[in-house]
PAMAR-653659 format. One record per atom (N, C-alpha, C): x, y, z; residue in one letter; chain; atom name. Coordinates in Angstrom, 2 decimals, decimal comma, always signed. Layout:
px	py	pz	residuo	cadena	atomo
X	Y	Z	a	A	CA
...
//
This chain:
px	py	pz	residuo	cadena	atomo
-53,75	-29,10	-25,92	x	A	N
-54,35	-28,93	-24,62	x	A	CA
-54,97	-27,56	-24,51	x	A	C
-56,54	-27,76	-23,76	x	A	N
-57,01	-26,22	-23,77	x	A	CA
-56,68	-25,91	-22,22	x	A	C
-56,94	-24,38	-21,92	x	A	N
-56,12	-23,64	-21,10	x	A	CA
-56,74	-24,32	-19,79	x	A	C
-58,21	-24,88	-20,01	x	A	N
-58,42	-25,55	-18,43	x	A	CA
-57,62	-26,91	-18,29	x	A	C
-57,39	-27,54	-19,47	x	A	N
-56,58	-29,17	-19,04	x	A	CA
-54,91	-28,76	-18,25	x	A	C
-54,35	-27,02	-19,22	x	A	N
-53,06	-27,00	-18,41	x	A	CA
-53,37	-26,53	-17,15	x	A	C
-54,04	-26,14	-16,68	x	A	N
-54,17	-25,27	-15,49	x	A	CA
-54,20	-26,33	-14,77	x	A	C
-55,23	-28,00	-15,17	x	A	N
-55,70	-28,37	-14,04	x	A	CA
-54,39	-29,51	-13,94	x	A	C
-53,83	-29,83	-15,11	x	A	N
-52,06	-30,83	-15,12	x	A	CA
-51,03	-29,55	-14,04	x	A	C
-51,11	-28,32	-14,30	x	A	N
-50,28	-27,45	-13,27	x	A	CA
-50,57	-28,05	-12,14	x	A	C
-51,97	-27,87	-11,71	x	A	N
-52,31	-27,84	-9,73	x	A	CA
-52,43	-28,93	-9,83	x	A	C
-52,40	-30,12	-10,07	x	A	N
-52,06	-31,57	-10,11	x	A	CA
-50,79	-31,90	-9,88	x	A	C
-49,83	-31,22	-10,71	x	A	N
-48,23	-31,31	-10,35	x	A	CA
-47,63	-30,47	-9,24	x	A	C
-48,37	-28,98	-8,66	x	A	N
-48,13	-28,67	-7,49	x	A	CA
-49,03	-29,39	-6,40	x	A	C
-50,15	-30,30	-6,68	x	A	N
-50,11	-31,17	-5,39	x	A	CA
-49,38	-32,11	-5,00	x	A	C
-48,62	-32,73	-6,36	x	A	N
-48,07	-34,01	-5,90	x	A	CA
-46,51	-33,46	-5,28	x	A	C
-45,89	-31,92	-6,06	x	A	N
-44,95	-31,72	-5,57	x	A	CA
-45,12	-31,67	-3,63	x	A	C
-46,36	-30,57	-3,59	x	A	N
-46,68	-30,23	-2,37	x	A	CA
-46,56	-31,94	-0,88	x	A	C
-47,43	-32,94	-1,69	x	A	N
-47,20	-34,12	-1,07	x	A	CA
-46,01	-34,46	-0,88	x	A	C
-45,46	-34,63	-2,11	x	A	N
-43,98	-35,10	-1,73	x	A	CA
-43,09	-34,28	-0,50	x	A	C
-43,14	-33,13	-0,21	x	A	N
-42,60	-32,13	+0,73	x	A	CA
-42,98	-32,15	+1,71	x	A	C
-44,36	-32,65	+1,73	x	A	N
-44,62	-32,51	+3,15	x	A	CA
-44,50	-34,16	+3,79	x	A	C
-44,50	-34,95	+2,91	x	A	N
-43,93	-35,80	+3,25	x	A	CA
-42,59	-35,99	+3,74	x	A	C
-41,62	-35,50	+3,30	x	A	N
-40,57	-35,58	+3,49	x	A	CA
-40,34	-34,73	+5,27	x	A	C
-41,16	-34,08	+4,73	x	A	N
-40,80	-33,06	+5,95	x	A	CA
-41,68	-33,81	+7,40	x	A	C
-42,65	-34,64	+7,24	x	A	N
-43,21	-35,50	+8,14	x	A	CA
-42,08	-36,82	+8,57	x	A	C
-41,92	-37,25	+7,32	x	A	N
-40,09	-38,44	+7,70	x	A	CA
-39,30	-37,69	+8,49	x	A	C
-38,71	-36,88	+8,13	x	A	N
-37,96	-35,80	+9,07	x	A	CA
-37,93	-35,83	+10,58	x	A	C
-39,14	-35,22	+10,66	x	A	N
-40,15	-35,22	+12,06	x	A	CA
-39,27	-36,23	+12,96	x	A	C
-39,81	-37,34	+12,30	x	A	N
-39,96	-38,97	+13,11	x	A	CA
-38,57	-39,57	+12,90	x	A	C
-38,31	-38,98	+11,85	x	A	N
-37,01	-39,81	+11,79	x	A	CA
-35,83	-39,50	+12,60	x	A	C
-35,75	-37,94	+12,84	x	A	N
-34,52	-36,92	+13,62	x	A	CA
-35,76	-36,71	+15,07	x	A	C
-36,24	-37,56	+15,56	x	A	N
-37,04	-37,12	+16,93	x	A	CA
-35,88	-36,53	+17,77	x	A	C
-35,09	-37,69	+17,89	x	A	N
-34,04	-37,77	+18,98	x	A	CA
-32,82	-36,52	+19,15	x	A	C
-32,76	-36,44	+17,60	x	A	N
-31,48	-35,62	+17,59	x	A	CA
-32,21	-33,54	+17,84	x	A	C
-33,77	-33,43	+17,42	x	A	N
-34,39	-32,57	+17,68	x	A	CA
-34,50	-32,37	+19,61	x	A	C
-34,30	-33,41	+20,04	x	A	N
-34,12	-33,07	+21,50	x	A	CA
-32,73	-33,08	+21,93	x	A	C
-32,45	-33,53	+21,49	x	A	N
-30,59	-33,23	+21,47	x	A	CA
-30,57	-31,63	+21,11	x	A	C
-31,32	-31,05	+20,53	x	A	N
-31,55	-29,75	+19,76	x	A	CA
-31,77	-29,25	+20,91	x	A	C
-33,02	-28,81	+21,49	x	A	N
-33,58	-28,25	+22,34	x	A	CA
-32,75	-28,71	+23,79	x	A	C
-32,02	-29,36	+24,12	x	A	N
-31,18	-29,36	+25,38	x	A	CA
-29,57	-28,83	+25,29	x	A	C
-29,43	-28,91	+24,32	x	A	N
-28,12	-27,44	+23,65	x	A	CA
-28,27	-26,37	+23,66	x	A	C
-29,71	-26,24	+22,95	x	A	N
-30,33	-24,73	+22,85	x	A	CA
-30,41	-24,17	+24,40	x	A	C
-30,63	-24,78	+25,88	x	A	N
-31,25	-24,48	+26,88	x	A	CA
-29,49	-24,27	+27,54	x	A	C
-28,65	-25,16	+27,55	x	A	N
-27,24	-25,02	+28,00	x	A	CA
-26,70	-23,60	+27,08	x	A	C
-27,36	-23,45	+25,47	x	A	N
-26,31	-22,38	+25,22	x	A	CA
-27,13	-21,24	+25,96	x	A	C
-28,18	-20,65	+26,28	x	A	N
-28,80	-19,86	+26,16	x	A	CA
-28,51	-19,46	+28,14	x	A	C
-28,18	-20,68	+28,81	x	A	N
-27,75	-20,36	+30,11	x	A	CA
-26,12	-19,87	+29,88	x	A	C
-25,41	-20,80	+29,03	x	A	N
-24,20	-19,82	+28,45	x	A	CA
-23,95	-18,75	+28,31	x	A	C
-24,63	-18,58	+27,59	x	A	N
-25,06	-16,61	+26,61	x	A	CA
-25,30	-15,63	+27,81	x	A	C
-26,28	-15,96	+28,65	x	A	N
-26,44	-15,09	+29,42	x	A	CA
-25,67	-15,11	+30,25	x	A	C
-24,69	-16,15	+31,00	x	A	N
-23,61	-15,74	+31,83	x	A	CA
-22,43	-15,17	+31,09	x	A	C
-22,40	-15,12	+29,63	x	A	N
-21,48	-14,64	+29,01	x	A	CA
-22,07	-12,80	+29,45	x	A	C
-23,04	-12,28	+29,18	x	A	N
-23,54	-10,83	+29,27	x	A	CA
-23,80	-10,54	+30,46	x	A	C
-23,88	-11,17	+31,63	x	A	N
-23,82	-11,16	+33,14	x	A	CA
-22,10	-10,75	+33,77	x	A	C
-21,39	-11,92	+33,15	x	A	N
-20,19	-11,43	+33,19	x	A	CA
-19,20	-10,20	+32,85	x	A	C
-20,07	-10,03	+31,28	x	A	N
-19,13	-8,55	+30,65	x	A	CA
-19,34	-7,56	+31,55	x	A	C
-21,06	-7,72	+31,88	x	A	N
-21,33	-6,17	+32,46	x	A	CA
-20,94	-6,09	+33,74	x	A	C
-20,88	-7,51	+34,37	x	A	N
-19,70	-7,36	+35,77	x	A	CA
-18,54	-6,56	+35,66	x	A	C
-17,69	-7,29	+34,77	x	A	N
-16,50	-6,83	+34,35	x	A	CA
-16,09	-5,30	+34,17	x	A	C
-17,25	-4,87	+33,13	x	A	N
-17,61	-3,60	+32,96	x	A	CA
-17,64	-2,49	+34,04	x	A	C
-18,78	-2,91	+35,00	x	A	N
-18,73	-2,79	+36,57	x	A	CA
-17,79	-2,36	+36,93	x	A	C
-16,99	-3,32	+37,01	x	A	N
-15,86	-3,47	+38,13	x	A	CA
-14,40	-2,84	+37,23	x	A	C
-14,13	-2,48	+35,64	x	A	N
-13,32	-1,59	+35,74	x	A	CA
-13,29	-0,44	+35,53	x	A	C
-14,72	+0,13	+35,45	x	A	N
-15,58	+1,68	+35,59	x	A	CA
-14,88	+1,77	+37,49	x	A	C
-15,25	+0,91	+37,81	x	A	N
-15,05	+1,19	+39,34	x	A	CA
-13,35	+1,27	+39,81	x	A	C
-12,24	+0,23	+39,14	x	A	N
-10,73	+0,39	+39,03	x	A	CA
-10,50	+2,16	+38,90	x	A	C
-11,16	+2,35	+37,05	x	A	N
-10,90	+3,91	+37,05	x	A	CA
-11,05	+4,61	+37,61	x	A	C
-12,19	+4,48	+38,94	x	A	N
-12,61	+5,66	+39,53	x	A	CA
-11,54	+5,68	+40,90	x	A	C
-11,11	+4,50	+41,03	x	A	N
-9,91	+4,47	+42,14	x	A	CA
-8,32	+4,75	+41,50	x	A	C
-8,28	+4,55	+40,37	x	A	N
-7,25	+4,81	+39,87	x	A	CA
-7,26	+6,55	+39,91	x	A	C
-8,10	+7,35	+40,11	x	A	N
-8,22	+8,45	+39,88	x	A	CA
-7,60	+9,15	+41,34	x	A	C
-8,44	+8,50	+42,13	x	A	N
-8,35	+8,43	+43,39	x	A	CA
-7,16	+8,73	+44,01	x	A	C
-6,64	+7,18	+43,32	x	A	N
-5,18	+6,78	+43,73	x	A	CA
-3,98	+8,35	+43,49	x	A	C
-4,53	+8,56	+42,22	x	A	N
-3,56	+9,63	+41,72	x	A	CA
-3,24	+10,84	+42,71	x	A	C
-4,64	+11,56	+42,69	x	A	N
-5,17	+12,13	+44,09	x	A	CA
-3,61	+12,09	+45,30	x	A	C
-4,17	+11,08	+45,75	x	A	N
-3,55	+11,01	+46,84	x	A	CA
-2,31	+10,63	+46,88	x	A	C
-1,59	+9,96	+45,59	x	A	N
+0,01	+10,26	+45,30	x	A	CA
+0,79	+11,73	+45,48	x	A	C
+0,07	+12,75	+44,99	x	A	N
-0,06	+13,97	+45,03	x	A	CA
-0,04	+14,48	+46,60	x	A	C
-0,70	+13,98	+46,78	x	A	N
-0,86	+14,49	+48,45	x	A	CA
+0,14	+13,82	+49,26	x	A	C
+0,79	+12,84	+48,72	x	A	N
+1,77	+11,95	+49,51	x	A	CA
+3,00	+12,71	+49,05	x	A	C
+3,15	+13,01	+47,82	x	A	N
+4,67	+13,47	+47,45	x	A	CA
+4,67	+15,25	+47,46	x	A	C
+3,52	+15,69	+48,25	x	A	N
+3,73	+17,14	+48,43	x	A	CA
+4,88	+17,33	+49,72	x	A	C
+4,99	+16,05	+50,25	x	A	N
+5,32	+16,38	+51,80	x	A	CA
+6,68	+16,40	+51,27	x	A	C
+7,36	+16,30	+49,65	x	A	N
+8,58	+16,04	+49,25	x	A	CA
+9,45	+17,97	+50,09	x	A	C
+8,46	+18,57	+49,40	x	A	N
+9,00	+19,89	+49,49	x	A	CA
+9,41	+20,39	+50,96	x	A	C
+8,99	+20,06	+52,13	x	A	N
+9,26	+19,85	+53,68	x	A	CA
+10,93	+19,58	+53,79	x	A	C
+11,03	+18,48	+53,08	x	A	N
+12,35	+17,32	+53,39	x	A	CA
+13,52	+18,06	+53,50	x	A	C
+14,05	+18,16	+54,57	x	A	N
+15,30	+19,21	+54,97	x	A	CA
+16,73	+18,38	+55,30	x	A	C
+17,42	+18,36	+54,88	x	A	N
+18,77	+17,37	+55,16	x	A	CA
+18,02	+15,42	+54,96	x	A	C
+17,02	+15,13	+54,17	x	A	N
+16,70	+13,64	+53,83	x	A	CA
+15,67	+13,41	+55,02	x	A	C
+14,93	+13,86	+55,43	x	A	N
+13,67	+14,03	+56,91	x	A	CA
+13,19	+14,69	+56,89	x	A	C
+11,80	+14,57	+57,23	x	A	N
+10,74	+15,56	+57,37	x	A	CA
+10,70	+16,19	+58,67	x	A	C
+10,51	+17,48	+58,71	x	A	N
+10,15	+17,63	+60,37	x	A	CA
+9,84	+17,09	+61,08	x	A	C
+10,18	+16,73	+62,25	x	A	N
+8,90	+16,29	+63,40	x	A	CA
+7,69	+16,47	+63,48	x	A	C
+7,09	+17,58	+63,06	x	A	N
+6,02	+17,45	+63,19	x	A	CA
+4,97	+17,62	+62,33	x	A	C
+5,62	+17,30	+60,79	x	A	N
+4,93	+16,61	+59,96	x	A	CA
+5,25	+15,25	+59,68	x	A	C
+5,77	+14,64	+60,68	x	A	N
+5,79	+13,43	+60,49	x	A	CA
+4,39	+12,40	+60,79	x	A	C
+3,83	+12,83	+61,81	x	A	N
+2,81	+12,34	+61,99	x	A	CA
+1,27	+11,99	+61,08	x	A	C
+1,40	+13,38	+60,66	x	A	N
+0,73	+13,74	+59,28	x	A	CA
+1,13	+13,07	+58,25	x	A	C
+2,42	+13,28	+57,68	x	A	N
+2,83	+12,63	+56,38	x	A	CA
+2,31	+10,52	+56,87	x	A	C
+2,85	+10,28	+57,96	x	A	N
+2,60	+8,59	+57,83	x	A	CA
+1,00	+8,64	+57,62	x	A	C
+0,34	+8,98	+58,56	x	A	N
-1,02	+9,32	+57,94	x	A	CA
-1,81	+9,21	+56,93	x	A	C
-1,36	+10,13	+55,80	x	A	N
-1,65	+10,19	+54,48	x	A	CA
-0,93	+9,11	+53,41	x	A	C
+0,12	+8,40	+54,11	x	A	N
+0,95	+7,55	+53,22	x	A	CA
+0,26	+6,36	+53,41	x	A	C
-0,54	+6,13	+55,38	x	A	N
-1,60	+5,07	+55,66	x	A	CA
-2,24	+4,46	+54,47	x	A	C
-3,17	+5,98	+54,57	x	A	N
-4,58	+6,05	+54,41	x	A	CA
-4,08	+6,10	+52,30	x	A	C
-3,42	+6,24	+51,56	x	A	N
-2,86	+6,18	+50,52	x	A	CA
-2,82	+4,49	+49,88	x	A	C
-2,12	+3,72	+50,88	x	A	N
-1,61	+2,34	+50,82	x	A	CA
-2,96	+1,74	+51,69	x	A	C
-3,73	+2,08	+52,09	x	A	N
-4,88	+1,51	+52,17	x	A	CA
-5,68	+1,34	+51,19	x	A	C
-5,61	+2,80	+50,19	x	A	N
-6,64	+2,94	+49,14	x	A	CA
-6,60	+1,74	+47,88	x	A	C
-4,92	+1,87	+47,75	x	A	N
-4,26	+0,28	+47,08	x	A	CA
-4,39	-0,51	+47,20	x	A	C
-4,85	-0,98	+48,55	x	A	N
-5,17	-2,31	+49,04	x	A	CA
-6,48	-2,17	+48,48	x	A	C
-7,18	-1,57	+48,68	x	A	N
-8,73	-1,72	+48,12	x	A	CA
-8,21	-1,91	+47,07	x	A	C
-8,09	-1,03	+46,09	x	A	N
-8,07	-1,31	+44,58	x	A	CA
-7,60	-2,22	+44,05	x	A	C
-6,40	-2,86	+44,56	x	A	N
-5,92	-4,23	+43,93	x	A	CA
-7,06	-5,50	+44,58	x	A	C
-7,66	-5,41	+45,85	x	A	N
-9,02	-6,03	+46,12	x	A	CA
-10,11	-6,01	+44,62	x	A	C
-10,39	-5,17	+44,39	x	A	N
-11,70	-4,83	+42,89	x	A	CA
-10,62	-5,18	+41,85	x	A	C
-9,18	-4,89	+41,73	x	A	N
-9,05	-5,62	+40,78	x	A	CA
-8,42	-7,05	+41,03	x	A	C
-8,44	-7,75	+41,59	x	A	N
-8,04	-9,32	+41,88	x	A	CA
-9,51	-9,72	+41,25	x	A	C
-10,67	-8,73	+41,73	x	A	N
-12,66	-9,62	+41,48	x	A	CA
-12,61	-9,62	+39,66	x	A	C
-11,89	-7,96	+39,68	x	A	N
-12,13	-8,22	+38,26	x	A	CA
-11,63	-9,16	+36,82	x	A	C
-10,19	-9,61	+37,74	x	A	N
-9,83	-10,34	+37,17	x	A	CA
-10,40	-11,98	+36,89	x	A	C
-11,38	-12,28	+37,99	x	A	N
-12,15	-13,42	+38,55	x	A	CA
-12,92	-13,41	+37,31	x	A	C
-13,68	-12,07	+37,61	x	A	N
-15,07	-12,19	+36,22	x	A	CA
-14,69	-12,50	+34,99	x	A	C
-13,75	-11,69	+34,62	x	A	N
-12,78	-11,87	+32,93	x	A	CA
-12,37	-13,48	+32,89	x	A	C
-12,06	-13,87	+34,22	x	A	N
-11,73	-15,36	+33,54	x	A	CA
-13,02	-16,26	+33,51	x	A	C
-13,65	-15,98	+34,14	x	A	N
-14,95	-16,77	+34,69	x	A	CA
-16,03	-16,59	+32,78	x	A	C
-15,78	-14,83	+32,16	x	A	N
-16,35	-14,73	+31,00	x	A	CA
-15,62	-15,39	+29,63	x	A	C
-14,21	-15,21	+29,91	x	A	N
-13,59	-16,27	+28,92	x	A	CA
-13,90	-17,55	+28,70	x	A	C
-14,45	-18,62	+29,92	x	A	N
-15,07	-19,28	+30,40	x	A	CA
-16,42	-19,46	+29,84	x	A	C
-17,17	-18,61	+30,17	x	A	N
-18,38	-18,63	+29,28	x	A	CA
-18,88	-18,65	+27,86	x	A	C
-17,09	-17,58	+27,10	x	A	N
-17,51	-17,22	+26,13	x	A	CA
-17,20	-18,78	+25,59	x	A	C
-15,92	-19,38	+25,85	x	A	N
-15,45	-20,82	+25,55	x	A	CA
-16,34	-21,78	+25,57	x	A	C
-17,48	-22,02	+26,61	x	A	N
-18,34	-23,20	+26,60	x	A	CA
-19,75	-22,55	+25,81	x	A	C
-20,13	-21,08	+25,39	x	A	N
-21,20	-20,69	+24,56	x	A	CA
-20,61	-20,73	+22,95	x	A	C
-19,36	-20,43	+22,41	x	A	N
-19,00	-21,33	+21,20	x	A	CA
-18,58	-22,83	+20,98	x	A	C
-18,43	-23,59	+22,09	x	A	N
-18,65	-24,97	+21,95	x	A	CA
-19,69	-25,17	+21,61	x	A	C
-21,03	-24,95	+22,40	x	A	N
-22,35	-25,34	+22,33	x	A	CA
-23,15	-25,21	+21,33	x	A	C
-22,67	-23,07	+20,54	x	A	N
-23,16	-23,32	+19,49	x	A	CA
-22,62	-24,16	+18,09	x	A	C
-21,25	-24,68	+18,70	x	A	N
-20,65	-25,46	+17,31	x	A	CA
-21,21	-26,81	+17,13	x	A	C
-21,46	-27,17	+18,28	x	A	N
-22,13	-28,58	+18,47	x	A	CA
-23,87	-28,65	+17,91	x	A	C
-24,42	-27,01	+18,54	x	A	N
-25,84	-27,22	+17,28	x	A	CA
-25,79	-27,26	+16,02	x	A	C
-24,93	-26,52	+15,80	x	A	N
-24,83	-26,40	+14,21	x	A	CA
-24,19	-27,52	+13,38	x	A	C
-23,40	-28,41	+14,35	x	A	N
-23,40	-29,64	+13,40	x	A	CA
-24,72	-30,65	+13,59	x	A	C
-25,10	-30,75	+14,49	x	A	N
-26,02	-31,78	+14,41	x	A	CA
-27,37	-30,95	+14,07	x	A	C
-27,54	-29,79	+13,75	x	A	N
-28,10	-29,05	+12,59	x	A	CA
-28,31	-29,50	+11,65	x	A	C
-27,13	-29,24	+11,09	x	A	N
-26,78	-29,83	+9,87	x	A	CA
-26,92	-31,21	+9,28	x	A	C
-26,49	-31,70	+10,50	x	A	N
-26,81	-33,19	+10,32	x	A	CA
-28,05	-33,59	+10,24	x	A	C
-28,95	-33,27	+10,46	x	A	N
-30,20	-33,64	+10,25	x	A	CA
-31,08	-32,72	+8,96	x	A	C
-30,32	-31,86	+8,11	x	A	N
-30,64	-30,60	+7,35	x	A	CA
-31,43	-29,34	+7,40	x	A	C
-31,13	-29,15	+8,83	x	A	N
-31,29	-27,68	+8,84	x	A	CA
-30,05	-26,99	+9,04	x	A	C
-29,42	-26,41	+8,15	x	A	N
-27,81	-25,84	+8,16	x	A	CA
-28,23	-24,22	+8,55	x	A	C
-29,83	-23,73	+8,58	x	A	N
-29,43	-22,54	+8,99	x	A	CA
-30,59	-22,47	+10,82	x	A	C
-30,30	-23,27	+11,27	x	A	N
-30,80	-23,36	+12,63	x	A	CA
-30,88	-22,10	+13,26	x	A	C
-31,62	-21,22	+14,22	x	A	N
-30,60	-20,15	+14,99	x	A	CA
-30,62	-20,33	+16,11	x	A	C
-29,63	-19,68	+16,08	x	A	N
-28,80	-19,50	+17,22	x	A	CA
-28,39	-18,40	+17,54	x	A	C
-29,29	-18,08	+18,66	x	A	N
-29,01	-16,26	+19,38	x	A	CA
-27,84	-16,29	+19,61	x	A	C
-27,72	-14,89	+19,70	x	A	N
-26,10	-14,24	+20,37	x	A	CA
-25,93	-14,13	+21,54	x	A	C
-25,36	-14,03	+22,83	x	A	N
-25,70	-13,80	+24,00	x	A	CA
-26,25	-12,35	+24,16	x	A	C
-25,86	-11,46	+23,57	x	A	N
-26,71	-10,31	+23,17	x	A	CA
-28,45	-10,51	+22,82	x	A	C
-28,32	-10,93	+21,85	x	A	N
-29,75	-11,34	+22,48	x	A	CA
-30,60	-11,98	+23,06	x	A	C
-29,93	-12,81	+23,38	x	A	N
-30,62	-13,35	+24,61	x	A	CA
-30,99	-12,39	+26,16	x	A	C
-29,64	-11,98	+26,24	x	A	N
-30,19	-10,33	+27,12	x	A	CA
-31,46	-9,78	+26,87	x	A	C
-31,78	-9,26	+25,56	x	A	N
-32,29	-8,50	+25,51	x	A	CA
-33,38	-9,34	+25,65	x	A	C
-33,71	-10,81	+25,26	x	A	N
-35,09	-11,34	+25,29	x	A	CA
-35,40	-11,50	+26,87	x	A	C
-34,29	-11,63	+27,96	x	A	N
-34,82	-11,68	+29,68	x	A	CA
-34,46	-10,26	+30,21	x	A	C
-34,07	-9,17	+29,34	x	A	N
-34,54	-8,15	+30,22	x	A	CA
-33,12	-7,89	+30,72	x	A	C
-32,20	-8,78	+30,58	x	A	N
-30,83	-8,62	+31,41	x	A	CA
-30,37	-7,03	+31,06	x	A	C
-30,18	-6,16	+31,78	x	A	N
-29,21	-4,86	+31,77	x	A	CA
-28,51	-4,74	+32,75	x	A	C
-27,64	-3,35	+32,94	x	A	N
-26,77	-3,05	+33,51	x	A	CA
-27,08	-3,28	+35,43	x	A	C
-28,48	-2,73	+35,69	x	A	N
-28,76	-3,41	+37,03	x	A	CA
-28,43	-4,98	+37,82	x	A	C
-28,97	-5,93	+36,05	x	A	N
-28,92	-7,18	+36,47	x	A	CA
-27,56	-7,79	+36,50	x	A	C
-26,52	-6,81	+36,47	x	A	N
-25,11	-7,23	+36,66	x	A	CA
-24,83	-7,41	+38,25	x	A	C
-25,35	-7,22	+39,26	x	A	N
-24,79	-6,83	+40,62	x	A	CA
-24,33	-8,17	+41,00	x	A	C
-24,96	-8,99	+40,49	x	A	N
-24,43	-10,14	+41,39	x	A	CA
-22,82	-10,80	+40,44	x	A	C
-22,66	-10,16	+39,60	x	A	N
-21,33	-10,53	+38,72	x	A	CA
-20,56	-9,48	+38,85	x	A	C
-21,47	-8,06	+39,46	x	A	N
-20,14	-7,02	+39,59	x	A	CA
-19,47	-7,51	+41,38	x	A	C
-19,67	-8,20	+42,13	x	A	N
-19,10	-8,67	+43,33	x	A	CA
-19,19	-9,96	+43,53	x	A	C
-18,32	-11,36	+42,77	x	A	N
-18,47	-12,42	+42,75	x	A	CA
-18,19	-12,77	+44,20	x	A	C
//
């Protein structure tokens, strides 16, 4: 054989390979229609998943940036509650720091009440994101088999991370998950 008969038996055997592939890949098509929309309505449930999964953290986030800053608080004013220790003369405070001391013990056990308020929410979000994270690895386990099942084993599948980043979601777009 001279060098034009192999060249032209080569691109003869990469057309028929080429046919055969794209054939296959046209059967494909038609053959997995159904389960390709089965695809794309997983893809749309995980991707509403994902993002309430990153809606939630940064709630969460939110809301125990905001615990610490009352926990700080709180401390604060323990301090200011157990100064009135040094007063205490025979197991009683004077008379007339009594008025004062209930006062500050009020306004102390009020601050608690708030804070166990932000944290009862925060506890809401954490379960509400466990929640999310639970039904966004169902969803992606369920693409990836019927992925597979049809032979695409490396399908993707964003992270809820990025999916954030593809709508823009940041720390602003938490407000409505930092106060459920």
């Amino acid at each position: 054989m001279r060098g034009r008969q192999r060249l032209g038996a080569l691109l003869l055997l990469l057309a028929v390979l080429l046919a055969v592939k794209l054939g296959q890949q046209v059967y494909r098509w038609f053959a997995y229609d159904e389960e390709r929309a089965q695809l794309q309505a997983l893809s749309t449930r995980l991707e509403g998943a994902g993002l309430e999964v990153m809606r939630t953290q940064l709630g969460a986030d939110s809301l125990r940036a905001r615990i610490e800053a009352l926990d700080e608080d709180l401390a604060e004013r323990k301090r200011e509650v157990g100064a009135y220790d040094r007063h205490v003369r025979g197991g009683a405070l004077p008379s007339d720091l009594y008025p004062a001391y209930r006062e500050t013990l009020g306004e102390y056990n009020r601050r608690v009440e708030g804070r166990n308020e932000v944290y009862g929410r925060w506890q809401e979000v954490v379960h509400r994101n466990h929640a999310a994270v639970n039904r966004y690895n169902a969803l992606a386990d369920s693409i990836r088999a019927l992925a597979d099942r049809i032979g695409e084993p490396y399908y993707r599948i964003p992270s809820p991370v990025e999916l954030a980043v593809e709508r823009g979601l940041g720390r602003d777009s938490a407000r409505g998950a930092r106060d459920p």
